[in-house]
C-alpha positions in Angstrom: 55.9 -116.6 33.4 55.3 -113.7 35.4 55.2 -110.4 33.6 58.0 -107.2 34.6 55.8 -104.2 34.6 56.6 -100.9 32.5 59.7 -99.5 33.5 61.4 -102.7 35.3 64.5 -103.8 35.1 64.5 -107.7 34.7 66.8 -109.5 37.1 68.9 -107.1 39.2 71.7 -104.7 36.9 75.1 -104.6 38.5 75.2 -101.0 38.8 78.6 -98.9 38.3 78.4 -95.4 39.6 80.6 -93.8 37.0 81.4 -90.7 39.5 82.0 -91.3 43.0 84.2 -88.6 44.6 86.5 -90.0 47.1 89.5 -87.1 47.7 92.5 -86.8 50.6 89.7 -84.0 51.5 92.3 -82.3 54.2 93.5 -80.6 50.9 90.2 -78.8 50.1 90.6 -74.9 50.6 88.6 -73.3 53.7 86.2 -71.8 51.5 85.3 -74.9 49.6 85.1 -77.2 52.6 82.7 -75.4 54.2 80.0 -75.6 51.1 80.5 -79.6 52.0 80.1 -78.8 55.4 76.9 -77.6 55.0 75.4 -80.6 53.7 77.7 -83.5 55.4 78.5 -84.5 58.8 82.5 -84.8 57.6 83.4 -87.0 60.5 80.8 -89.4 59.2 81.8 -88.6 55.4 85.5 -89.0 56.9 85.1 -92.9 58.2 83.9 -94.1 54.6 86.4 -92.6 52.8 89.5 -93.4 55.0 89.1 -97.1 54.5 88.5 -98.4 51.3 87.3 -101.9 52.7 84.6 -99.5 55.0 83.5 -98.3 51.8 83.0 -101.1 50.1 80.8 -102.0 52.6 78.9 -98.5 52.0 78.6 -99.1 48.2 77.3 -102.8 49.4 74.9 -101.1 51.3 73.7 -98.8 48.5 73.3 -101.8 45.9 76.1 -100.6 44.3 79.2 -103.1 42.4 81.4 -100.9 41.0 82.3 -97.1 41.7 84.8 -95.0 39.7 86.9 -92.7 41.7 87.1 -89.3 40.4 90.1 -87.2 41.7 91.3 -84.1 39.7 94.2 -81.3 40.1 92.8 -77.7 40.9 95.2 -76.3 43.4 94.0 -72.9 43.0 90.9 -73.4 43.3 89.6 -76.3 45.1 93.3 -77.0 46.3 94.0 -80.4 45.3 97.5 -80.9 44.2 99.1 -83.9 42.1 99.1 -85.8 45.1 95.6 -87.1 44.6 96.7 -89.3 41.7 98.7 -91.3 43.9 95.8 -91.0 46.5 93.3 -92.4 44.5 95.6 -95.5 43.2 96.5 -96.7 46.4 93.1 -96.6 47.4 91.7 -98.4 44.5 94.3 -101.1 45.1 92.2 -102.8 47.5 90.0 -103.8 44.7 90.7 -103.2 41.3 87.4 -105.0 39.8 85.2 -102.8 41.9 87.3 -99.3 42.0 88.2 -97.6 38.7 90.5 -94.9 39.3 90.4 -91.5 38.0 93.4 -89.0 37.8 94.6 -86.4 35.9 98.0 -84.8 35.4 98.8 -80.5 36.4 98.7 -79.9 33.1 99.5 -76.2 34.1 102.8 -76.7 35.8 103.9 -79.9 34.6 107.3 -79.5 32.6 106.5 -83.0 30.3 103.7 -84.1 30.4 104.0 -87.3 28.0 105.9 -88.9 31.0 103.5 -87.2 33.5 100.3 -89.1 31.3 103.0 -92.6 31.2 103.3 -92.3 35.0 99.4 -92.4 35.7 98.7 -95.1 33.6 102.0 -97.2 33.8 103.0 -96.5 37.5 99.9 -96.1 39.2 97.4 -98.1 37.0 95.4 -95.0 36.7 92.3 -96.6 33.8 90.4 -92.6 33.0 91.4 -89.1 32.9 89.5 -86.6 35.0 89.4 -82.6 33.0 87.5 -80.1 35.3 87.7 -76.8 32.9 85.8 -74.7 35.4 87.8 -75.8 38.0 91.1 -75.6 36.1 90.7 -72.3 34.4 91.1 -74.1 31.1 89.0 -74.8 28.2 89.1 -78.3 27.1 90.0 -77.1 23.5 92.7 -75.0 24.9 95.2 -77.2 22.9 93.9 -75.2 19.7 95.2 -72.1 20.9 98.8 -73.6 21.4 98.3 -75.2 24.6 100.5 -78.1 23.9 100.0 -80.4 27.3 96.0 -81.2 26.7 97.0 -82.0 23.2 99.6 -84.6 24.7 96.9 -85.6 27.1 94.1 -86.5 24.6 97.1 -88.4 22.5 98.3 -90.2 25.0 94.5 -91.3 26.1 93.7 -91.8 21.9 96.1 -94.1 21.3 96.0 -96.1 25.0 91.8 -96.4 24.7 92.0 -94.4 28.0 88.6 -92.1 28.5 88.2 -88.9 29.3 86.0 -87.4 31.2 85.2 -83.6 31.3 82.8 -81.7 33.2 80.2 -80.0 31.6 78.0 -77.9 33.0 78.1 -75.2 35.6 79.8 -75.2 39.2 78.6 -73.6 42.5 82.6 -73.4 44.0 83.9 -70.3 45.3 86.5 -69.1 42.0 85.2 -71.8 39.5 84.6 -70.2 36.1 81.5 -71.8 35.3 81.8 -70.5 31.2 84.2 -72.9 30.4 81.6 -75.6 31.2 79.6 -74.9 27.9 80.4 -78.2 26.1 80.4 -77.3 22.6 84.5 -76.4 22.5 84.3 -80.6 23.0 83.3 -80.9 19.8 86.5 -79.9 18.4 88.4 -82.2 20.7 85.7 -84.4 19.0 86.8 -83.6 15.5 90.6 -83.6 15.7 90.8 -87.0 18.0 88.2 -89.2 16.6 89.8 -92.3 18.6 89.5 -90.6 21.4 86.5 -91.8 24.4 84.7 -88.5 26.1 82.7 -89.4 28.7 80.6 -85.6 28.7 79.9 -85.7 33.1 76.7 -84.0 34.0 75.5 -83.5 30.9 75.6 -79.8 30.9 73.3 -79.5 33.4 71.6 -77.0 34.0 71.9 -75.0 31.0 73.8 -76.8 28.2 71.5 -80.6 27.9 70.9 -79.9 24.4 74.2 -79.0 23.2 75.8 -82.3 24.6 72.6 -84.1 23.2 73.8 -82.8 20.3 77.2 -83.9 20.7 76.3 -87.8 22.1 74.4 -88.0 18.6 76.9 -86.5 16.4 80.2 -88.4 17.5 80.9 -91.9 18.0 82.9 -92.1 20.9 81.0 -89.2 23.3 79.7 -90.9 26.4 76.8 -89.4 28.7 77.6 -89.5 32.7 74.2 -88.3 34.2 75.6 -87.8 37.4 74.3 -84.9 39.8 71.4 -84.9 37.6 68.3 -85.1 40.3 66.8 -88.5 38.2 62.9 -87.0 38.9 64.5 -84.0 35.8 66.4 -86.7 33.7 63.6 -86.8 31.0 62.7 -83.1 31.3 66.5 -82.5 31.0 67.2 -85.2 28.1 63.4 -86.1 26.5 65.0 -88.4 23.8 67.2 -90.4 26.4 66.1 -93.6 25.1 67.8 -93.1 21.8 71.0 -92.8 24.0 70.5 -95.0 26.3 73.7 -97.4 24.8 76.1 -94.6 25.9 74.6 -93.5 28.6 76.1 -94.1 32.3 74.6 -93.6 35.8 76.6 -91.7 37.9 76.1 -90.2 41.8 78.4 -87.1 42.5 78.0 -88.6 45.8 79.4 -86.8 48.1 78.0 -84.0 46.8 75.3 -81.4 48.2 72.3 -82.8 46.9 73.4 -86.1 47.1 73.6 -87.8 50.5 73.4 -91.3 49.3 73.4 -93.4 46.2 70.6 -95.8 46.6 68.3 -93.0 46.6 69.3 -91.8 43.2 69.3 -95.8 41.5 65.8 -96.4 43.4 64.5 -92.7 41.6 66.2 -93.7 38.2 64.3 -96.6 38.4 61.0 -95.4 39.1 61.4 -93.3 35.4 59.0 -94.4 32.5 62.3 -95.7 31.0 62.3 -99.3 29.0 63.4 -102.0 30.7 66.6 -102.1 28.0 67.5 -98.3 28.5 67.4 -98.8 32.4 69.8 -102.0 32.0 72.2 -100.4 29.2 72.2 -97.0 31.8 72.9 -99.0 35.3 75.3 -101.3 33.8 75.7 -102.7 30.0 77.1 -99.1 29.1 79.3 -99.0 31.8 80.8 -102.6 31.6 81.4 -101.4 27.5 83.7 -98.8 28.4 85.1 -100.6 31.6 85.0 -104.1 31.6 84.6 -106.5 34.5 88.2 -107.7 35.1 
């Protein structure tokens, strides 16, 4: 029998990209738009994303089986409105085994949000909820200062098994207030909704890897999404990622700046001195826990 060498994956991992942003992007603000701009040809960017069948074909392309689609509210600062909720289901609709959709509710200007959270996940099969605190302008432990709509958001998602996903980690976005990406105010979501699944995106990068480290180790149901995380810095950023490998996810950003493609990143991830078993459970085993092939 032949031997795999260090650091192969044996047999070919149906990879899920765990954060895949595809966005009605004629609602991004000037200002924002143009940071894409600088790194995408949009008309290109525009084809793909138009038609979900075309990009199924571009996942196909990129070795890629299954992509969640991350869509969030921020109308004041990246200017996406509510509408993106209903955006994102119809286009995962074309193929609910391969696209996972993301939403999230306006928690700031929604007048009840329980039916809000029931819509999502009742009306438009919405399967993980998308919090962007630098984006928003709110700390995900806002709820323990009185905000009551998060604290119906992470019931809602606790007693449904519906993850959460919250961005951790800095943000180069004209008006994003990159403080409230310092994950340790997760930890009390942590503590006062044990049920609940957190899926910690970025893992803090670039300045907060140990504190969700800290957090992935601590609490049961936290969830690492290495997205935008160049994979040549994913040991130097998270030296001990073997030991959370089992809830650890792969994930693009793509279309992000940085991030051009997908293949590039699963090609680089695999290069890593990672075990065989890590590489699997972070390509797809993890994934397929949380999300499970229909």
């Amino acid at each position: 029998m032949k031997m795999q060498p260090a650091g192969s994956v044996p047999a070919t991992p149906r990879v899920t990209d765990i954060h895949v942003h595809v966005e009605p992007w004629t609602m991004l603000k000037p200002a924002i738009r143009a940071t894409f701009e600088q790194s995408f040809e949009f008309k290109h960017l525009d084809a793909i994303t138009a038609s979900p069948a075309a990009f199924l074909d571009f996942l196909d392309g990129q070795g890629v089986w299954r992509a969640a689609i991350i869509n969030y509210v921020s109308p004041e600062i990246m200017g996406f409105t509510a509408g993106v909720n209903e955006f994102c289901a119809r286009f995962c609709d074309h193929d609910r085994r391969r696209l996972i959709p993301f939403g999230c509710p306006d928690l700031a200007n929604c007048s009840d949000p329980r039916s809000e959270m029931r819509m999502l996940f009742d009306g438009l099969g919405i399967r993980g909820i998308k919090i962007h605190p630098p984006h928003q302008a709110i700390s995900p432990a806002a709820y323990r200062d009185g905000f009551r709509p998060q604290a119906i958001l992470y019931e809602e998602c606790s007693a449904r098994g519906v993850p959460v996903m919250i961005h951790t980690g800095t943000s180069i976005f004209k008006g994003a207030r990159s403080r409230l990406g310092d994950p340790m105010p997760i930890d009390d979501v942590c503590v006062d909704y044990p049920d609940l699944k957190i899926i910690l995106a970025h893992g803090g990068r670039p300045l907060w890897m140990d504190e969700c480290f800290f957090l992935l180790r601590r609490h049961a149901n936290v969830y690492l999404d290495i997205s935008s995380i160049p994979p040549a810095s994913l040991v130097r950023y998270f030296p001990r990622i073997e030991e959370v490998a089992s809830k650890t996810m792969f994930g693009s950003d793509w279309p992000s700046p940085g991030v051009p493609e997908i293949r590039r990143n699963v090609d680089q991830l695999k290069a890593l001195p990672l075990s065989p078993a890590a590489l699997r459970q972070i390509l797809e085993t993890t994934a397929l826990s949380i999300f499970p092939d229909a």
